[in-house]
C-alpha positions as CSV (number, residue, x, y, z in Angstrom):
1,X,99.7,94.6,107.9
2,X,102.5,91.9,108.1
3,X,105.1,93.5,105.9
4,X,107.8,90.8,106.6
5,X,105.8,88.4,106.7
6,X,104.0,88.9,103.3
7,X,108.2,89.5,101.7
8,X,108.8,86.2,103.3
9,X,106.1,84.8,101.4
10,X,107.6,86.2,97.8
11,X,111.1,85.2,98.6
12,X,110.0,81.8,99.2
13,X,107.9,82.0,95.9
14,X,111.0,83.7,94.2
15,X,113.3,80.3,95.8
16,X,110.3,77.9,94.7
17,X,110.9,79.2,90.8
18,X,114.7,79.3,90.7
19,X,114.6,75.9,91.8
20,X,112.1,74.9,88.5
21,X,109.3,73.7,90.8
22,X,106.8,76.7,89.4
23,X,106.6,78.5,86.1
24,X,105.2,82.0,85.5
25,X,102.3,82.3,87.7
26,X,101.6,79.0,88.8
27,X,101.4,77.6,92.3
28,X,100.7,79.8,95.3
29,X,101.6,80.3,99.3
30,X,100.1,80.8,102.0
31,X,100.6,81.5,106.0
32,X,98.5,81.3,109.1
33,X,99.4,83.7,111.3
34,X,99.1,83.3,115.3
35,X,95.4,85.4,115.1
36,X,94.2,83.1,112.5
37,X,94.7,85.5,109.7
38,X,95.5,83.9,106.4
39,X,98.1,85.5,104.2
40,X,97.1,84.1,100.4
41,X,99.1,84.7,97.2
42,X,97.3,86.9,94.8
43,X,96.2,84.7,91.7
44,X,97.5,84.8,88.1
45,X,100.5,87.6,88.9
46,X,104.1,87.3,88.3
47,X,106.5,86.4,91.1
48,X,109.4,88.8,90.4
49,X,107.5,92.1,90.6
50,X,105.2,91.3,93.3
51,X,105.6,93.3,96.1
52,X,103.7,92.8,99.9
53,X,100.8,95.1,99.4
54,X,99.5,93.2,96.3
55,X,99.0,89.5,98.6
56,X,95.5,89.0,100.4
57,X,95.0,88.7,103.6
58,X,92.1,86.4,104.5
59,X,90.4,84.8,108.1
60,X,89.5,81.0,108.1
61,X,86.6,81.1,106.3
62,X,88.0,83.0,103.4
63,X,86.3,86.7,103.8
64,X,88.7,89.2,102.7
65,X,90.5,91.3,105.1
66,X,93.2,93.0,103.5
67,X,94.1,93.4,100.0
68,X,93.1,94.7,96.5
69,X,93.4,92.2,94.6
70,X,92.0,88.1,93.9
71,X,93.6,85.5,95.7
72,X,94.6,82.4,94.7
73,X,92.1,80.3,93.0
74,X,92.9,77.4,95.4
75,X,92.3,79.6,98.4
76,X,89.0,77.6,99.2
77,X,91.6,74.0,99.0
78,X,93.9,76.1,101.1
79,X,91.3,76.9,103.9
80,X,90.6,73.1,104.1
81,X,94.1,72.2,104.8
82,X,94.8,75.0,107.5
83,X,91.2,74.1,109.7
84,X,91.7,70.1,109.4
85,X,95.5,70.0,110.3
86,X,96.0,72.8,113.0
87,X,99.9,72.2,113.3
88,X,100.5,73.1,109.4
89,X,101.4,77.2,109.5
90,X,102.6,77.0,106.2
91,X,101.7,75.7,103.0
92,X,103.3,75.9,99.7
93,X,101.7,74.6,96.1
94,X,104.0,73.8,93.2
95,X,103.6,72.1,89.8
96,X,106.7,70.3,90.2
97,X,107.5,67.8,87.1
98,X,109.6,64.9,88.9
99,X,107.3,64.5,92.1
100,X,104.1,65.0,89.6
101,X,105.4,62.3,87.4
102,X,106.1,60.0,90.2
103,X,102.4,60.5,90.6
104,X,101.8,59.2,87.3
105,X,103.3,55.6,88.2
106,X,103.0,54.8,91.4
107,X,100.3,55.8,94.5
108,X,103.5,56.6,96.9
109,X,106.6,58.0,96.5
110,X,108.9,55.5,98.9
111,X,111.3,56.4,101.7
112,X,114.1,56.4,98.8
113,X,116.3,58.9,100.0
114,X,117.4,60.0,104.1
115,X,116.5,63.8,102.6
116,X,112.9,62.6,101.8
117,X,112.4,61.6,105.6
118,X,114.2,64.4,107.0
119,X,111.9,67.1,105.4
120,X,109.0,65.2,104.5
121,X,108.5,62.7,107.3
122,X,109.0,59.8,105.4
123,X,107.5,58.3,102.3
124,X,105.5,60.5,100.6
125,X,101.4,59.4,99.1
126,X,99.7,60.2,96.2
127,X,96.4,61.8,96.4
128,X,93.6,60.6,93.6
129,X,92.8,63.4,91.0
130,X,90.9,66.2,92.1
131,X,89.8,69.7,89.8
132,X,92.2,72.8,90.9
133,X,90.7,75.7,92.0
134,X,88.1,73.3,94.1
135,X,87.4,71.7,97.8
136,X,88.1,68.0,97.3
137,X,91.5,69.4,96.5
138,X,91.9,70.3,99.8
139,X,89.6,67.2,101.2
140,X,92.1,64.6,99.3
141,X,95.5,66.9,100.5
142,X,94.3,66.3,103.8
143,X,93.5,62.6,103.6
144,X,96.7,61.7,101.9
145,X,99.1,63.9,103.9
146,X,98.8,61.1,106.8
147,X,101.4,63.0,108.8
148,X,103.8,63.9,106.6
149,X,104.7,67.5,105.1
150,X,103.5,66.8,101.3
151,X,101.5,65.1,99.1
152,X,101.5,64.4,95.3
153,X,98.4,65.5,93.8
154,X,97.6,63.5,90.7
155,X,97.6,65.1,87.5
156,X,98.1,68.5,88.9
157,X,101.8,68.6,91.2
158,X,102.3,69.1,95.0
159,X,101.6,70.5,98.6
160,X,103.7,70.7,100.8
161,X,102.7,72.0,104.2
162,X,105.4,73.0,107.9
163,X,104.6,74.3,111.0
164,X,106.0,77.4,109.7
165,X,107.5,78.6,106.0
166,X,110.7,77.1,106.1
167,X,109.5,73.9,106.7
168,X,107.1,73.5,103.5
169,X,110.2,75.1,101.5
170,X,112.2,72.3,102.7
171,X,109.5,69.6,102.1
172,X,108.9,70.9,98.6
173,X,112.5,71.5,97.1
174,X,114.0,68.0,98.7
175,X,110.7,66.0,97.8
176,X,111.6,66.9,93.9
177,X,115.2,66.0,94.8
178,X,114.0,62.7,96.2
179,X,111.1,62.3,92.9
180,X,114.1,62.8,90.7
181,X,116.6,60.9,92.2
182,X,113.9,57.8,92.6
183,X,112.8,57.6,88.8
184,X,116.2,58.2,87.9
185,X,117.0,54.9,89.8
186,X,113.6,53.1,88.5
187,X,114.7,53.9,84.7
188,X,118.2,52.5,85.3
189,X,117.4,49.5,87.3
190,X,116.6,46.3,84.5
191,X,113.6,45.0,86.4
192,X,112.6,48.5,87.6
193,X,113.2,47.8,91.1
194,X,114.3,50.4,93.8
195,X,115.9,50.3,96.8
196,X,114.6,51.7,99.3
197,X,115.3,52.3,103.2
198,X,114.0,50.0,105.8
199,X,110.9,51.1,108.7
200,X,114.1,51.3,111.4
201,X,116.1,53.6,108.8
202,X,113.7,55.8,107.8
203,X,112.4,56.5,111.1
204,X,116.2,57.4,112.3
205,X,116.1,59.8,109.5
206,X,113.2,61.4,110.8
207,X,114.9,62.0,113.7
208,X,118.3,62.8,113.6
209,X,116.3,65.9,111.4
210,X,114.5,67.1,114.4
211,X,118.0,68.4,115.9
212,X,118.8,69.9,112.1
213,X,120.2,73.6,111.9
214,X,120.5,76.2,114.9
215,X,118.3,76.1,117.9
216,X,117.6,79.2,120.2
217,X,120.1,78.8,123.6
């Protein structure tokens, strides 16, 4: 069941390592599908040898309908996210270093960068710290998202949520962009100050993206 789907899911996981957001077996995916079907990332297994069979397919309250093997220990944060937020399709967990650190100085990463609005919706918050592996991770992802396609989980790194899986890739690789460009600028700058775009700016960021890439004719 969902063959292409389930090798989208790895490629994306495969994309997510190249670009240093994951190590080894951390973070996980996951994908709603139109019947409400869950596609979960198997827990504790290496990215590069994974193949579709071995990912767990789950319905919304996390009983097992396909697969042989655990899912991801966050499945139950996971689950959360997906029945408070119906529009988010996709979500993508990383243990990203720069947007974690930001979390480790500040309660919001700000509208710093036009890439930050274009894939995350603007500035992005930070979530108090929460256990992995628990529900009030999903509880504080979902009351720090506020709208926008990721959230900085204290301590612990990020989620980054789309309507579909191309979305939460682009929210989580151009939100470390943004996290690394933004402390770069706060190290450099002699009073620590950073520039950052106006209400009007970012909010014509956020739209010019909407007509981004190729649209069906």
């Amino acid at each position: 069941m969902y063959e292409r789907e389930k090798q989208a899911i790895i490629d994306a996981a495969l994309e997510i390592k190249a670009a240093g957001l994951i190590h080894m077996t951390g973070g996980n995916i996951s994908v709603r599908m139109p019947n409400g079907h869950i596609i979960v990332t198997p827990s504790g297994m290496p990215y590069e040898t994974m193949v579709p069979d071995e990912l767990i397919v789950v319905d919304a309250n996390g009983n097992k309908i396909e697969g042989e093997y655990r899912a991801s220990v966050d499945t139950v944060a996971l689950l959360h996210i997906f029945k408070n937020i119906p529009e988010v399709n996709a979500i993508i967990h990383t243990h990203q270093p720069y947007a974690t650190a930001v979390g480790l100085i500040t309660d919001e990463l700000p509208a710093c960068t036009t890439t930050l609005c274009n894939a995350c919706g603007g500035s992005v918050f930070v979530a108090p710290y929460s256990s992995a592996a628990s529900l009030d991770m999903g509880v504080k992802a979902v009351e720090n998202l506020k709208g926008r396609k990721a959230v900085i989980l204290k301590h612990h790194g990020v989620i980054a949520v789309g309507a579909n899986l191309a979305e939460a890739l682009f929210s989580a690789i151009y939100l470390e962009d943004s996290a690394k460009t933004y402390l770069a600028a706060r190290a450099a700058a002699r009073n620590g100050k950073v520039d950052i775009l106006t209400g009007e700016e970012a909010d014509a960021a956020v739209e010019v993206f909407k007509d981004y890439g190729q649209k069906p004719k």
